[in-house]
gemmi code that builds the backbone of each chain (N, CA, C; Angstrom):
import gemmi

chains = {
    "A": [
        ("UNK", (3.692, -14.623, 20.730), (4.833, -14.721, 19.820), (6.080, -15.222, 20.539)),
        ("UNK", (6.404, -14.552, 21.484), (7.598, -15.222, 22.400), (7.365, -16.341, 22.571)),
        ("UNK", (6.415, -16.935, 23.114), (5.566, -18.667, 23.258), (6.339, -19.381, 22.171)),
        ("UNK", (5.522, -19.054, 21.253), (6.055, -19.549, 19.744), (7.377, -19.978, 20.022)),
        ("UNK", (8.275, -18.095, 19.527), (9.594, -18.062, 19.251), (10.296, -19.694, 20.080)),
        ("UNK", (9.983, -19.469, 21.528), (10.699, -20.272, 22.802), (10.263, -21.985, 22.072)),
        ("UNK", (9.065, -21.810, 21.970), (8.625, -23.193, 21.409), (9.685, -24.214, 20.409)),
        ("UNK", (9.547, -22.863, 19.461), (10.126, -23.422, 18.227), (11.793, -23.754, 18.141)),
        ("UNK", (12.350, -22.621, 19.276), (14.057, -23.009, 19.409), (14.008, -24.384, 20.088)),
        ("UNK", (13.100, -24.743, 21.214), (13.250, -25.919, 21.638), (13.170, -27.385, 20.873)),
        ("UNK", (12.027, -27.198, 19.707), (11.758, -27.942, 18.959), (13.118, -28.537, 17.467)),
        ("UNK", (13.444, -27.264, 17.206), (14.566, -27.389, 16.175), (15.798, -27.921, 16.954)),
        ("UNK", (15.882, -27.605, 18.103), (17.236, -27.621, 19.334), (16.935, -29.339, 19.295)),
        ("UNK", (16.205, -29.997, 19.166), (16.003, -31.198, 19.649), (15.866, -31.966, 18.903)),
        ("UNK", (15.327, -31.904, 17.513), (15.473, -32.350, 16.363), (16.820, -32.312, 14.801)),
        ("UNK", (17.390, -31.265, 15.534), (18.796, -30.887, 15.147), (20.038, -31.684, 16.355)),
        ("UNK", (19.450, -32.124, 17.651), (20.395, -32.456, 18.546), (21.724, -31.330, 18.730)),
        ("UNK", (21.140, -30.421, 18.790), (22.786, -29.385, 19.169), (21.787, -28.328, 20.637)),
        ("UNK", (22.676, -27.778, 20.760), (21.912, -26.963, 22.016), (21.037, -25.607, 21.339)),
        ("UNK", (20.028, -25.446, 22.283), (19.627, -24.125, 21.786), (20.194, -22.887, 21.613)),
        ("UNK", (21.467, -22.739, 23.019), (22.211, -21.540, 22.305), (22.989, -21.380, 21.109)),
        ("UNK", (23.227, -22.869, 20.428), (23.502, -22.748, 18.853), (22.561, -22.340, 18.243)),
        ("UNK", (21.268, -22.843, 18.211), (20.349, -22.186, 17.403), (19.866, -20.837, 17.542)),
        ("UNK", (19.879, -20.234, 18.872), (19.847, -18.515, 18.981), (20.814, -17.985, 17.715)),
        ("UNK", (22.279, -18.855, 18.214), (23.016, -17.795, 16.934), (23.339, -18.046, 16.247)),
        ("UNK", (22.653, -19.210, 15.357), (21.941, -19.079, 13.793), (21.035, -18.386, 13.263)),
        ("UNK", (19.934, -18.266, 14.517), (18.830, -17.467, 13.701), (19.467, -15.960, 13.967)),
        ("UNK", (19.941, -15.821, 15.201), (20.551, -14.028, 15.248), (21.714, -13.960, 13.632)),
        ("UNK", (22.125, -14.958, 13.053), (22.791, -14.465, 12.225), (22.238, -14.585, 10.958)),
        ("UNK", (21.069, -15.455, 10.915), (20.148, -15.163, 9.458), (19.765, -13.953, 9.965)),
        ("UNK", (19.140, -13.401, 10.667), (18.514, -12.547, 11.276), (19.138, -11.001, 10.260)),
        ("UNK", (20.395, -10.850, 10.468), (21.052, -9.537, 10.502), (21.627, -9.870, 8.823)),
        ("UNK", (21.914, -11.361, 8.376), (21.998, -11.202, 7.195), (20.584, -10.617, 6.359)),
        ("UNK", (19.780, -10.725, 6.756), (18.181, -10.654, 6.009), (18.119, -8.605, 6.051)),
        ("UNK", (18.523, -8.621, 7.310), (18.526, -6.837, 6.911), (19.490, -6.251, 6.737)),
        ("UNK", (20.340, -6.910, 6.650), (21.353, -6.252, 5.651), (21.222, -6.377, 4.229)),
        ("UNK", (20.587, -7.503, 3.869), (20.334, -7.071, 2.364), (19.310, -6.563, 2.379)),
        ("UNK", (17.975, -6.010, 3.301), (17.173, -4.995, 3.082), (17.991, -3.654, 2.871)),
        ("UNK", (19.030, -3.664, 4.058), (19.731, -2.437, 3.624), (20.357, -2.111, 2.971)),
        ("UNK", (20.948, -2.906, 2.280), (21.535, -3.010, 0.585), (20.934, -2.447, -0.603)),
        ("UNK", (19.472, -3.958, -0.685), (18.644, -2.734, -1.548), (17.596, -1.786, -1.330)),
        ("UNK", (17.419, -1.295, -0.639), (17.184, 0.150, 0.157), (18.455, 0.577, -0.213)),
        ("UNK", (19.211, 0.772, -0.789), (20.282, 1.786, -0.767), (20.121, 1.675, -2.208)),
        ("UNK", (20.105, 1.072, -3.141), (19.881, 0.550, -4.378), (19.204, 1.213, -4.830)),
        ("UNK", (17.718, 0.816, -4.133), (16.528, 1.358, -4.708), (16.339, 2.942, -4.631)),
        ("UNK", (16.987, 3.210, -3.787), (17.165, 5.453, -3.286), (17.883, 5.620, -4.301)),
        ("UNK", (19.006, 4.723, -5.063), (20.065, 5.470, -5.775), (20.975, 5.994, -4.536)),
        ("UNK", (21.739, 5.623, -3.361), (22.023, 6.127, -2.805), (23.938, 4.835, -2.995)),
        ("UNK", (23.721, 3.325, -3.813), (24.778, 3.261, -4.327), (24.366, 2.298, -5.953)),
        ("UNK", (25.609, 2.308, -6.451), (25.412, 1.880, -7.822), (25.153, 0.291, -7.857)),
        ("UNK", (24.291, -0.092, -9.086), (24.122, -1.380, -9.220), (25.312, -2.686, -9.194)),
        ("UNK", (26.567, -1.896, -9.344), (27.690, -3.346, -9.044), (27.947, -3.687, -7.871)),
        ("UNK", (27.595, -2.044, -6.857), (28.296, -2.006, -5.988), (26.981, -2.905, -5.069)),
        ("UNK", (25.762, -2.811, -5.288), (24.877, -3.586, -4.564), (24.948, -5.137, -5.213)),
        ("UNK", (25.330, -6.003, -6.501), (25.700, -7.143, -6.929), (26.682, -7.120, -6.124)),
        ("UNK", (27.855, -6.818, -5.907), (29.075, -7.169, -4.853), (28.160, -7.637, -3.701)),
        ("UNK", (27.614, -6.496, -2.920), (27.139, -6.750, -1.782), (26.359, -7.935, -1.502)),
        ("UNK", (24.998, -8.062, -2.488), (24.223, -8.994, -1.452), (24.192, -10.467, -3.236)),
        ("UNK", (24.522, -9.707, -4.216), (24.760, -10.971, -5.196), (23.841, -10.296, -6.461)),
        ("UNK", (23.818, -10.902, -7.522), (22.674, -10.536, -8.775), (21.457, -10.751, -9.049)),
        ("UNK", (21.476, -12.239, -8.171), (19.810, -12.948, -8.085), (19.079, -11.659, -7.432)),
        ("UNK", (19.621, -11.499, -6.254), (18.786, -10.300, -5.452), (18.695, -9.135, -6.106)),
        ("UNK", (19.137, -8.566, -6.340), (19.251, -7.419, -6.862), (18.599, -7.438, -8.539)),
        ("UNK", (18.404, -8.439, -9.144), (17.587, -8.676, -10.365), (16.599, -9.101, -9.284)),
        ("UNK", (15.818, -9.579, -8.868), (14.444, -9.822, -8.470), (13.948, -8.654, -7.503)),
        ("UNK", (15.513, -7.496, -6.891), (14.361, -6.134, -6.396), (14.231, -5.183, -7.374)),
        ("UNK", (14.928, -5.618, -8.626), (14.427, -4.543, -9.537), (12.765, -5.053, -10.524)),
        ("UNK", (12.777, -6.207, -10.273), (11.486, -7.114, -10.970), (10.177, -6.395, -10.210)),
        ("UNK", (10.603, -6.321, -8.630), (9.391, -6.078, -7.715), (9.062, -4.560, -7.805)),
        ("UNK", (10.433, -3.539, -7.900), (10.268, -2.242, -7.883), (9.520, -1.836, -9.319)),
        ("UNK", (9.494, -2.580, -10.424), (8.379, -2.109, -11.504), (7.233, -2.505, -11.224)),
        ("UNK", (7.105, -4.092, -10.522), (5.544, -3.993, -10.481), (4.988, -3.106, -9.700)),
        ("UNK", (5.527, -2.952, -8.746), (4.924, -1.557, -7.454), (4.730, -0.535, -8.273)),
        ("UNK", (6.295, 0.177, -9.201), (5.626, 1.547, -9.646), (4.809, 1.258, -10.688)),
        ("UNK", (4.552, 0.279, -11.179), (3.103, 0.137, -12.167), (2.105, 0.273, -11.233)),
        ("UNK", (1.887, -1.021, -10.392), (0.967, -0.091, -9.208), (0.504, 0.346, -8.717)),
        ("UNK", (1.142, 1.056, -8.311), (1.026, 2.705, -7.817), (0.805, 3.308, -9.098)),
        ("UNK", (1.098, 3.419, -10.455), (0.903, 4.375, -11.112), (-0.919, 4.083, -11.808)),
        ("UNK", (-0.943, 3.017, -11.780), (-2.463, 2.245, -11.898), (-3.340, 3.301, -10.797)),
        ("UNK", (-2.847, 2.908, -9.587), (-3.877, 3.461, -8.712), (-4.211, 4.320, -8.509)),
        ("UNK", (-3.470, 5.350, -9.311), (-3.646, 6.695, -8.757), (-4.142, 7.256, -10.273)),
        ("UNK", (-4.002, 6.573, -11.034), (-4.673, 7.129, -12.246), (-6.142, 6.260, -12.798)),
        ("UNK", (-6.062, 5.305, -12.510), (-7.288, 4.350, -13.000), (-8.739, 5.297, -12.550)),
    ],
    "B": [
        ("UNK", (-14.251, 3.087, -15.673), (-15.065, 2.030, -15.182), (-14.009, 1.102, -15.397)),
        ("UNK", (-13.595, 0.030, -14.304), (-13.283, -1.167, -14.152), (-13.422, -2.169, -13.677)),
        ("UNK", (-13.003, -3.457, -14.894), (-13.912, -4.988, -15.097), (-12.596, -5.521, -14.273)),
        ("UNK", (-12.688, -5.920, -13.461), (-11.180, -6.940, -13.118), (-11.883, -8.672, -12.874)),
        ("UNK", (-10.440, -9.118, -12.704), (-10.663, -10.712, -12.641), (-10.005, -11.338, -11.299)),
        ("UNK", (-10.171, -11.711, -9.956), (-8.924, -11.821, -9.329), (-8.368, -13.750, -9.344)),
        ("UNK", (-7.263, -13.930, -9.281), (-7.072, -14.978, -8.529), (-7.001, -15.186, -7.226)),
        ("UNK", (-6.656, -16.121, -6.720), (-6.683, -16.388, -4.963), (-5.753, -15.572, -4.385)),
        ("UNK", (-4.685, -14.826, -4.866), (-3.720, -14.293, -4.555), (-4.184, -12.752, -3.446)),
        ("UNK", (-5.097, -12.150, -4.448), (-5.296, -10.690, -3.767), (-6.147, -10.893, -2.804)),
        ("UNK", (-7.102, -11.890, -3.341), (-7.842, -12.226, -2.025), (-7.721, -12.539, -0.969)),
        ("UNK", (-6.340, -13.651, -0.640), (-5.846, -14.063, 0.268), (-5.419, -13.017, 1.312)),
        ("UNK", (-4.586, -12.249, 0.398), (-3.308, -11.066, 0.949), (-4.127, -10.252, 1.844)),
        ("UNK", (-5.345, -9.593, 1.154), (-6.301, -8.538, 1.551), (-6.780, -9.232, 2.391)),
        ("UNK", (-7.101, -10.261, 2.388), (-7.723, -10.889, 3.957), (-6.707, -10.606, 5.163)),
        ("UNK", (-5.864, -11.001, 4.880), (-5.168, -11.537, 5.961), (-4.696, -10.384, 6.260)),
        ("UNK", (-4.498, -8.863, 5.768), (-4.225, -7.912, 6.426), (-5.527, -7.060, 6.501)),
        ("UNK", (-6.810, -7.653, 6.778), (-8.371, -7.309, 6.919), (-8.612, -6.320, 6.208)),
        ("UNK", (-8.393, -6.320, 5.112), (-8.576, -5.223, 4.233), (-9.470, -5.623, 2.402)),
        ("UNK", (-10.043, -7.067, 2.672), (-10.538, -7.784, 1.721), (-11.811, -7.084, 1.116)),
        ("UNK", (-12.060, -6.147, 1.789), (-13.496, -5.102, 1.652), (-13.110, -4.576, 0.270)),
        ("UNK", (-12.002, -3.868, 0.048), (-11.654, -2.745, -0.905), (-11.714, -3.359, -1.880)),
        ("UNK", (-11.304, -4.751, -2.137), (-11.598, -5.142, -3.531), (-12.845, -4.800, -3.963)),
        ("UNK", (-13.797, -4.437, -3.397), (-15.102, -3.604, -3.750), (-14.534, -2.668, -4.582)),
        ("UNK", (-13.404, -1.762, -4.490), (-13.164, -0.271, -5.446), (-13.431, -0.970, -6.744)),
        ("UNK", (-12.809, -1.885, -7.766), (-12.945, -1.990, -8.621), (-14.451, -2.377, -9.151)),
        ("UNK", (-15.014, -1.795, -9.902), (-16.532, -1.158, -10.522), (-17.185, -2.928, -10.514)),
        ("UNK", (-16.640, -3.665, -11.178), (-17.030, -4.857, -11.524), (-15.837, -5.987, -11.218)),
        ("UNK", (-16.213, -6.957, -10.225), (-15.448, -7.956, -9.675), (-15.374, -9.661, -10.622)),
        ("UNK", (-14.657, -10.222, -10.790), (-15.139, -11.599, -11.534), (-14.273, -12.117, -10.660)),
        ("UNK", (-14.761, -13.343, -10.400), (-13.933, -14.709, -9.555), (-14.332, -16.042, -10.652)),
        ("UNK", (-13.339, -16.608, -11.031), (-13.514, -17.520, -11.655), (-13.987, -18.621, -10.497)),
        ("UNK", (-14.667, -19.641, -11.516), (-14.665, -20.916, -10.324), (-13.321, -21.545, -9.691)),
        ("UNK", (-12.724, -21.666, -10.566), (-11.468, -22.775, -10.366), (-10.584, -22.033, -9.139)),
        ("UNK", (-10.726, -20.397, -8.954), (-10.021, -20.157, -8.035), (-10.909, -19.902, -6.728)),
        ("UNK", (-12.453, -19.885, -7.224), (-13.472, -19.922, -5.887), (-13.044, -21.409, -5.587)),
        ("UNK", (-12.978, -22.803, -5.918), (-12.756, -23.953, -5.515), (-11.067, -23.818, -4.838)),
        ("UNK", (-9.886, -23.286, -5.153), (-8.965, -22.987, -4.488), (-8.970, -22.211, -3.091)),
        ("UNK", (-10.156, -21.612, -3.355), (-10.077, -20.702, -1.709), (-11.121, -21.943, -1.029)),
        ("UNK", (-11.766, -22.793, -1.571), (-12.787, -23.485, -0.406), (-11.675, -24.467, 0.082)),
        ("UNK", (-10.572, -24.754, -0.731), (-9.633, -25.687, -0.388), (-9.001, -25.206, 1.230)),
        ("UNK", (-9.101, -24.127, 1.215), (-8.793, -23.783, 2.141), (-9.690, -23.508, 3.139)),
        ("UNK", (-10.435, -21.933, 3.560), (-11.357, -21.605, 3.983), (-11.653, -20.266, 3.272)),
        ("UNK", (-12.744, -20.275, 2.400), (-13.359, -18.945, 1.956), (-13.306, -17.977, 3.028)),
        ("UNK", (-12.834, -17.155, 2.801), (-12.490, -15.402, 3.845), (-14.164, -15.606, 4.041)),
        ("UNK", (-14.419, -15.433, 5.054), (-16.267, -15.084, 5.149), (-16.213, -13.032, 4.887)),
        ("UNK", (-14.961, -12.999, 4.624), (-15.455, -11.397, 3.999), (-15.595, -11.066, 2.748)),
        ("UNK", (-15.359, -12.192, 1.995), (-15.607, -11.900, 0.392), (-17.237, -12.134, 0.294)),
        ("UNK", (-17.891, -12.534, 1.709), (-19.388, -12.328, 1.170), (-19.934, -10.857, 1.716)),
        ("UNK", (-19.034, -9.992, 2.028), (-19.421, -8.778, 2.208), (-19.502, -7.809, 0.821)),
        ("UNK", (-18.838, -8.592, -0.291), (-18.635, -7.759, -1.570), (-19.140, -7.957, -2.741)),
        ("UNK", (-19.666, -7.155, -3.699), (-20.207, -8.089, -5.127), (-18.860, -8.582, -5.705)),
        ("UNK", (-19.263, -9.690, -6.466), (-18.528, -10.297, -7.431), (-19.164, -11.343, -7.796)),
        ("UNK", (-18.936, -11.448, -9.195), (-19.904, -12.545, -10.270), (-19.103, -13.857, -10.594)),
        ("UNK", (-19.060, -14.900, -9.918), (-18.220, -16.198, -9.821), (-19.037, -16.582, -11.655)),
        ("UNK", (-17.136, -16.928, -12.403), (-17.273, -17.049, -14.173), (-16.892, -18.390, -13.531)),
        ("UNK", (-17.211, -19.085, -15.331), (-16.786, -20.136, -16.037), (-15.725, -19.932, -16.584)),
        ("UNK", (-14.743, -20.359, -17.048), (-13.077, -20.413, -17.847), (-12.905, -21.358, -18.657)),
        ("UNK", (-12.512, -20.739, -19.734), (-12.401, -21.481, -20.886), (-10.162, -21.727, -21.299)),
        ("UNK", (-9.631, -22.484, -20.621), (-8.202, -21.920, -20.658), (-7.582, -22.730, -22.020)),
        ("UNK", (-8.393, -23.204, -22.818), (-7.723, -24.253, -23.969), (-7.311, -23.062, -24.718)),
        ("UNK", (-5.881, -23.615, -25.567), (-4.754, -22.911, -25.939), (-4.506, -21.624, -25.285)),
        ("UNK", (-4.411, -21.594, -24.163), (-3.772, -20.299, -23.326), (-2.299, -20.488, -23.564)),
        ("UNK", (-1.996, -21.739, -23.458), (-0.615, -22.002, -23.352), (0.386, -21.736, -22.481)),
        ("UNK", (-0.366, -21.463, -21.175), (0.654, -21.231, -19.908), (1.322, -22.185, -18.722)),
        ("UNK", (1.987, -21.797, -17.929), (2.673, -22.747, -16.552), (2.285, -22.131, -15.931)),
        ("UNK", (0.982, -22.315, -15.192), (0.384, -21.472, -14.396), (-0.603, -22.219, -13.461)),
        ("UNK", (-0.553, -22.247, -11.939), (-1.794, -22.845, -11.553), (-2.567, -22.714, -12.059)),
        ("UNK", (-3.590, -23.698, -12.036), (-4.800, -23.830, -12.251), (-5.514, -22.612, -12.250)),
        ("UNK", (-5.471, -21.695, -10.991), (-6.641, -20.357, -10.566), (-6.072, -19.127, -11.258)),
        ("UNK", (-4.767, -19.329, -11.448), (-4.235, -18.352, -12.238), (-4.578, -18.329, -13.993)),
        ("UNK", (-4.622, -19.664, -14.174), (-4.592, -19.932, -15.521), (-5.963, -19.582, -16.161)),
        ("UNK", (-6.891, -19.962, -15.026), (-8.131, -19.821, -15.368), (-8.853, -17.958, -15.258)),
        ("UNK", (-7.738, -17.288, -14.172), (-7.863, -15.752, -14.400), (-7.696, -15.159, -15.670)),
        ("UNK", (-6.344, -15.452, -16.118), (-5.939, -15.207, -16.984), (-7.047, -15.421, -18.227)),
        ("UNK", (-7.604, -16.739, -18.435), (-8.441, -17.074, -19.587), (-9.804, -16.031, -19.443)),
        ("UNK", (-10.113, -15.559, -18.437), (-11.561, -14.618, -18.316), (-10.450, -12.981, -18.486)),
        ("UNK", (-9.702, -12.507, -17.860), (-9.386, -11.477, -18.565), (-8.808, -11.627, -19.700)),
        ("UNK", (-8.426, -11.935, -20.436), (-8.085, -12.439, -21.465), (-9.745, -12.647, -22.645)),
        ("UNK", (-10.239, -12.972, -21.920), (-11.722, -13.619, -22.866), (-12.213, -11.553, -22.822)),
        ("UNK", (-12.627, -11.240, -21.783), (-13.153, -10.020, -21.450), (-12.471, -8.715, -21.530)),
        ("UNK", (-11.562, -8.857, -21.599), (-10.402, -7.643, -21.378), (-11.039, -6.834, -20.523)),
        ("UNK", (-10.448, -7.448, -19.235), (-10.561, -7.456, -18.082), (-9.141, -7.224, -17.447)),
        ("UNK", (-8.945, -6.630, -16.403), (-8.113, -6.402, -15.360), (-7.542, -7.606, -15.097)),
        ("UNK", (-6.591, -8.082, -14.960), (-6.004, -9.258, -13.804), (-6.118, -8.763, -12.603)),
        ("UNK", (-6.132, -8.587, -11.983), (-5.572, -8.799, -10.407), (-4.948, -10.247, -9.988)),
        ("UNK", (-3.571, -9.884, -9.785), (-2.096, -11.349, -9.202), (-1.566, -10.373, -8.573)),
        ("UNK", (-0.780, -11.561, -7.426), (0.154, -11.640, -6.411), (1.221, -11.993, -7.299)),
        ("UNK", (1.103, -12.979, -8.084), (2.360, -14.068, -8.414), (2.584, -13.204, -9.845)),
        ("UNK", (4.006, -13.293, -9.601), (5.031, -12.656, -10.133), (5.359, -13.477, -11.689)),
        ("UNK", (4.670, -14.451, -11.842), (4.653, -15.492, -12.950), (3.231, -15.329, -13.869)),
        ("UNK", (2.359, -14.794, -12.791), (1.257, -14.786, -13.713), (1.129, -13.589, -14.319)),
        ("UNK", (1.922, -11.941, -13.484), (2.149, -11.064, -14.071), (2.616, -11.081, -15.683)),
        ("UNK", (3.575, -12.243, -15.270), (4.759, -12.036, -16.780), (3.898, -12.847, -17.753)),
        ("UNK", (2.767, -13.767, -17.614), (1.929, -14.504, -18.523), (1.294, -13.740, -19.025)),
        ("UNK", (0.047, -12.340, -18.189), (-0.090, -11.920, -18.402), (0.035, -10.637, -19.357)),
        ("UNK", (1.158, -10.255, -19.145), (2.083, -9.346, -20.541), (2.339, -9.846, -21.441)),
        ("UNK", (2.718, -11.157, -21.517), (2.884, -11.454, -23.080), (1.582, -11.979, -23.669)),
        ("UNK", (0.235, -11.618, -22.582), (-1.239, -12.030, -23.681), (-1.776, -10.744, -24.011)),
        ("UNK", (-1.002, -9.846, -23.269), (-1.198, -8.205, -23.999), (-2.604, -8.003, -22.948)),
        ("UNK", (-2.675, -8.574, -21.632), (-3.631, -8.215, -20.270), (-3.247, -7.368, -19.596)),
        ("UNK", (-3.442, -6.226, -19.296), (-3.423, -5.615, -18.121), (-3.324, -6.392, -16.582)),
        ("UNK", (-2.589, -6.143, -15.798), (-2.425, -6.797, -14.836), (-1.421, -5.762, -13.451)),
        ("UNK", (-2.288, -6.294, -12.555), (-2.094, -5.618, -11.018), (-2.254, -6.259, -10.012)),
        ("UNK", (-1.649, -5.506, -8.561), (-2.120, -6.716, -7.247), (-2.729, -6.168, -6.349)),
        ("UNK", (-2.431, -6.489, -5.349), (-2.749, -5.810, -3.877), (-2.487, -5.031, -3.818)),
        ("UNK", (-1.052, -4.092, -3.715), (-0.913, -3.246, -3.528), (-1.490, -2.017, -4.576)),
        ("UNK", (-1.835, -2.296, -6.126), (-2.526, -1.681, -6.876), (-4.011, -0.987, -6.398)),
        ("UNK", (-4.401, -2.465, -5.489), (-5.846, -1.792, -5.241), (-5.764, -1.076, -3.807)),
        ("UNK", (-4.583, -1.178, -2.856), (-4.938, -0.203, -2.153), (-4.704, 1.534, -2.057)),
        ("UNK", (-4.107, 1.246, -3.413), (-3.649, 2.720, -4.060), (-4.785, 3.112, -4.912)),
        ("UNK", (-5.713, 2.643, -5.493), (-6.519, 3.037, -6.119), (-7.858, 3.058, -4.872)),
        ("UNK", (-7.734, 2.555, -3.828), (-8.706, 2.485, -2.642), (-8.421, 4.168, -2.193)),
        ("UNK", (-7.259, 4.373, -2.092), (-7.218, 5.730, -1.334), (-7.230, 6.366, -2.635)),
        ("UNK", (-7.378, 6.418, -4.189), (-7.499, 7.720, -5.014), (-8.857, 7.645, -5.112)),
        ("UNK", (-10.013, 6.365, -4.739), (-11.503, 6.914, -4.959), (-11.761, 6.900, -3.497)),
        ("UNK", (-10.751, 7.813, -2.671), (-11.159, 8.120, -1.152), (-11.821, 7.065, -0.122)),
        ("UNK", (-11.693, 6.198, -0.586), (-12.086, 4.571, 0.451), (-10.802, 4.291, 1.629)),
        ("UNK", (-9.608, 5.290, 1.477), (-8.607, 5.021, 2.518), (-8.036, 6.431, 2.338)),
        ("UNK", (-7.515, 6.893, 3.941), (-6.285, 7.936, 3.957), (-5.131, 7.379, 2.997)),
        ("UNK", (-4.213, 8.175, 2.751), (-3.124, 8.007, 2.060), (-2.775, 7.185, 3.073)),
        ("UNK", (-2.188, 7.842, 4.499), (-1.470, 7.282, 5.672), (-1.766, 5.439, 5.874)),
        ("UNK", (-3.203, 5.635, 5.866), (-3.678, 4.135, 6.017), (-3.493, 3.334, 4.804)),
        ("UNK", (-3.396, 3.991, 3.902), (-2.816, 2.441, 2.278), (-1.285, 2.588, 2.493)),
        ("UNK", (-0.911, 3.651, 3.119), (1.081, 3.102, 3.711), (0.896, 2.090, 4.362)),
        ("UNK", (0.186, 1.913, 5.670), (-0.086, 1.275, 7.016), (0.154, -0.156, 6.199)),
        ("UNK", (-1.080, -0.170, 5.056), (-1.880, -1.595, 4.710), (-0.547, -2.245, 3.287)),
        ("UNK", (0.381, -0.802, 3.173), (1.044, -2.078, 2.507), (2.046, -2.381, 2.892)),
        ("UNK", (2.481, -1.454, 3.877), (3.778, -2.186, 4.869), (2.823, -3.672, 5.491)),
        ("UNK", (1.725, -3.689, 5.860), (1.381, -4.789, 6.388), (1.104, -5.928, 5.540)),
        ("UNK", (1.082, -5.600, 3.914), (1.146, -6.555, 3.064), (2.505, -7.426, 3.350)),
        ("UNK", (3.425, -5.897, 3.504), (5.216, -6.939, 3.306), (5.094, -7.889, 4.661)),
        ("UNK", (4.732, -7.059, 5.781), (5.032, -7.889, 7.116), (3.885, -8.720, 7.648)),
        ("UNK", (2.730, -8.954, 7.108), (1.749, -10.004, 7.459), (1.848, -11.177, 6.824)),
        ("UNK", (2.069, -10.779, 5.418), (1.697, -11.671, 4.126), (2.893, -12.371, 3.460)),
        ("UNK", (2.041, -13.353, 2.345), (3.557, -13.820, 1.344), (4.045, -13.467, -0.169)),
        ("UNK", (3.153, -11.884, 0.294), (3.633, -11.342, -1.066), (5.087, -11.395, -1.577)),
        ("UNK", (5.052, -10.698, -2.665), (6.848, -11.107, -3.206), (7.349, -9.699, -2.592)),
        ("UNK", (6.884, -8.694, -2.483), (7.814, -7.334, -2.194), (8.508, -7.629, -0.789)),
        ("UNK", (9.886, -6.952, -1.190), (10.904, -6.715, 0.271), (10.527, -5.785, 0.297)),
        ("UNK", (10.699, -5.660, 2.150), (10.669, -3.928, 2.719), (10.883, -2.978, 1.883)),
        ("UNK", (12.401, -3.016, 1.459), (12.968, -1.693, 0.785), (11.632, -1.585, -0.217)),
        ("UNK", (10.942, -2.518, -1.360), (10.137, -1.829, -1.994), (9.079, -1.452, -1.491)),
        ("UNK", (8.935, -1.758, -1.004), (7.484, -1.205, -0.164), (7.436, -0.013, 0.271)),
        ("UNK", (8.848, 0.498, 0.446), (8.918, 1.484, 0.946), (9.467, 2.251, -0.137)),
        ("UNK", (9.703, 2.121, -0.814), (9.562, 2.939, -2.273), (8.391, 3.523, -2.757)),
        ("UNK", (7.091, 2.342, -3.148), (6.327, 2.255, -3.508), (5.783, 3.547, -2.332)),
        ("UNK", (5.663, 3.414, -0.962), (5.142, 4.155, -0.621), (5.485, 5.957, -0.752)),
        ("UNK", (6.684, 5.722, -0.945), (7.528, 7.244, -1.488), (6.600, 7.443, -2.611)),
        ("UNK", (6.217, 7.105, -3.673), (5.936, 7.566, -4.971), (4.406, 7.747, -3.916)),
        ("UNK", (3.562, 6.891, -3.616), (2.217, 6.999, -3.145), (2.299, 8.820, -2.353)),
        ("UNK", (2.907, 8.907, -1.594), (3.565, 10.271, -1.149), (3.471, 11.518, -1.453)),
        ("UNK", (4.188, 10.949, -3.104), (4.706, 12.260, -3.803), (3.601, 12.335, -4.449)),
        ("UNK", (2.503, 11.516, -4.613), (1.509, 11.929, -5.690), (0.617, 13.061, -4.921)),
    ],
}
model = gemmi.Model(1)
for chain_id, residues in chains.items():
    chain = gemmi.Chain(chain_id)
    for i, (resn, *xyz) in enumerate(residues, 1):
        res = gemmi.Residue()
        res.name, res.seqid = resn, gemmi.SeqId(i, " ")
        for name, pos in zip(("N", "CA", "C"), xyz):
            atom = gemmi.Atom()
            atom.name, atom.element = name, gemmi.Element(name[0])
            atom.pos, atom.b_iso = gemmi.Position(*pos), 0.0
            res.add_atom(atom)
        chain.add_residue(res)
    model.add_chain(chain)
structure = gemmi.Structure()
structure.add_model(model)
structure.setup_entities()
């Protein structure tokens, strides 16, 4: 995986023409945007904050498509354990 | 007793987190052709020949959907049979509901794998966190980890 990772900064680094330590901190900053909106809705999904306050945070698209995914799961799950 | 239908979707998923066996839980398996010709497009899992399942014919005239091909053609055998879906895709779910089909995915069957004792509870957590982080299912972490809360509490 590191192989890869190293591979692939070199490859984008060179086909983008900028240096690789630009591309470290692009991907370190998709990186921390991506779990921060896990941790958004993870906070959502606990009920631990309210639905505007997670639309502020990470937007509506998201937050309408983790409420799309959280019914199919608890269908699901409620399938599986009763079927 | 359950008839299901899958598309390429569960099959894929369950492969790739080596867990393609369990689609065995459900009583009676159907694979349409059109989505057995979608997996040769690729490479047939050589573990779906570890399992029964009865490769159908599909009849999809006036289904009336936007649906791949393997989906469309699931849909037309549960739909013909009233049969189970089994989907990944989040489009064929919603096709599915408005033909009045029952419909489920991966993570359905590894919850029903551990209620006819074919998995620890612990191990269908394991296998669907490894759905979110192997695979290209649609669930984010956070649900997954929901889903596994309710699996939990049952």
């Amino acid at each position: 995986m590191a192989t890869d990772l190293t591979e692939r900064v070199q490859e984008i680094a060179e086909a983008r023409g900028i240096p690789e330590s630009e591309i470290l901190e692009q991907a370190l900053e998709r990186g921390v945007e991506d779990l921060w909106v896990d941790l958004v809705l993870s906070r959502y999904i606990d009920d631990d904050i309210d639905r505007e306050t997670a639309i502020n945070l990470v937007g509506r698209d998201r937050v309408k498509r983790a409420e799309q995914e959280v019914q199919v799961v608890e269908d699901d799950v409620r399938w599986g354990l009763n079927a | 007793m359950i008839l299901a239908v899958a598309d390429a979707g569960p099959i894929i998923h369950l492969d790739e987190i080596d867990a393609l066996a369990l689609l065995s839980v459900v009583d009676e398996l159907l694979i349409p052709q059109t989505v057995y010709q979608e997996l040769e497009a690729g490479m047939v899992p050589p573990a779906l020949e570890t399992i029964e399942y009865e490769l159908v014919e599909s009849d999809t005239t006036g289904l009336g959907v936007e649906l791949d091909p393997g989906e469309t053609a699931a849909l037309a055998v549960a739909s013909e049979r009233a049969a189970v879906l089994l989907t990944d895709d989040l489009a064929a779910r919603d096709a599915a509901n408005d033909h009045d089909v029952e419909v489920h995915g991966s993570i359905g069957i590894l919850v029903l794998a551990s209620t006819r004792g074919e998995l620890e509870k612990s191990a269908a957590a394991e296998l669907m966190r490894a759905l979110q982080t192997e695979t290209s299912l649609f669930v984010t972490d956070a649900v997954v980890e929901h889903g596994i809360s309710l699996l939990d509490e049952s």
